[in-house]
N, C-alpha and C positions, 0 to 999 in steps of 0.2 A: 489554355496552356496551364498545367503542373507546375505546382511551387518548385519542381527541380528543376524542369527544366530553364527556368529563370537566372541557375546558377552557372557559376565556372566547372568549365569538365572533372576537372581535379577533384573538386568540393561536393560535385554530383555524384562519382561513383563513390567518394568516401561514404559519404549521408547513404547513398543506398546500399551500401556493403553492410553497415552499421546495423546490429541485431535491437530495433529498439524494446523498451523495459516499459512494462504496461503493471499498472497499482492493483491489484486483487483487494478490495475491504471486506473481511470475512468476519462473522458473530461467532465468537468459539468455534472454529473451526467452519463453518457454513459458509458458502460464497456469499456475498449479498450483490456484488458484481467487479467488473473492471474497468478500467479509466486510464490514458492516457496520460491522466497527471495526476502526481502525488496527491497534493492537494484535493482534489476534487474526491478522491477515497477517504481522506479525514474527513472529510466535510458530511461525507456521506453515515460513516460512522462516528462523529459527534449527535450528527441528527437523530441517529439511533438510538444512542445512548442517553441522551438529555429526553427519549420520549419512554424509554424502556419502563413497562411495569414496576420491575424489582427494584428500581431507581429514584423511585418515585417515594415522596417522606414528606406526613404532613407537615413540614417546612416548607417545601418545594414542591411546585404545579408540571405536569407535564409540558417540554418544551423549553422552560426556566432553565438559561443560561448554568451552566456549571464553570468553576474551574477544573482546568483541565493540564496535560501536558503528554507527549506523545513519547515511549521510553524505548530507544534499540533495545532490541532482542540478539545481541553479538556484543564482543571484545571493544569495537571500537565506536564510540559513541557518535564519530563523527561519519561512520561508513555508510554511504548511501543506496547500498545493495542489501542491506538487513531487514527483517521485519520489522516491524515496530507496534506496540501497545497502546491506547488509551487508558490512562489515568485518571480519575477524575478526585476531585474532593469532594468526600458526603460526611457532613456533622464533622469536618475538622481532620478529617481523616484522609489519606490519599492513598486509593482502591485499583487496583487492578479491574477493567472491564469485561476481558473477552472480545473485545473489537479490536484486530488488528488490519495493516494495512503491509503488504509483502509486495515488493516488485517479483516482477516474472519476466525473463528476458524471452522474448519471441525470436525464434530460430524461425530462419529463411529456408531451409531446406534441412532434411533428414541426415543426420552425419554416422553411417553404418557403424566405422572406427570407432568413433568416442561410445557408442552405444555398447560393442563386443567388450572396450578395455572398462568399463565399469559392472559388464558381467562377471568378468575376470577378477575383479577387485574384489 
């Protein structure tokens, strides 16, 4: 049995109406892949960046923990549909990486209209 089918009808078709948002972690623009959950694409690209050559400063060992902080790319800091950046601290500094993490909402089906009215736009 399917975790929906588990549920009330109501709550079933909603959850399966629902376009869900899958995390893109990309290196300056490059895929490195996608995930499910937010989280698990920072994580992906912290690991990245805490191993990156260019990153690397005889203070700091490949791997070696940074500080970090993850910055929207949009107006509202709190909006959870935005890109967003890794940060890190090197020598006192707080650096823009190149590793971001963008949701992507996954369409269920092909929508002709919204495709034609953003031709038009």
């Amino acid at each position: 049995m399917n975790a929906l089918a588990c549920l009330m009808p109501e709550v079933r078709t909603s959850l399966a109406a629902a376009e869900p948002l899958v995390f893109r972690a990309d290196d300056d623009g490059i895929p490195l892949a996608h995930y499910g959950d937010r989280e698990q694409a920072r994580a992906h690209c912290l690991h990245k960046a805490q191993n990156d050559p260019l990153l690397v400063t005889p203070s700091r060992l490949p791997g070696e923990p940074l500080a970090h902080r993850w910055v929207i790319d949009g107006p509202d800091p709190d909006e959870t549909e935005d890109a967003e950046e890794l940060y890190l601290v090197i020598n006192g500094e707080e650096q823009p990486t190149g590793y971001t993490v963008t949701p992507i909402t996954v369409l269920s089906r092909f929508d002709r209209e919204a495709e034609e009215r953003e031709v038009d736009e």
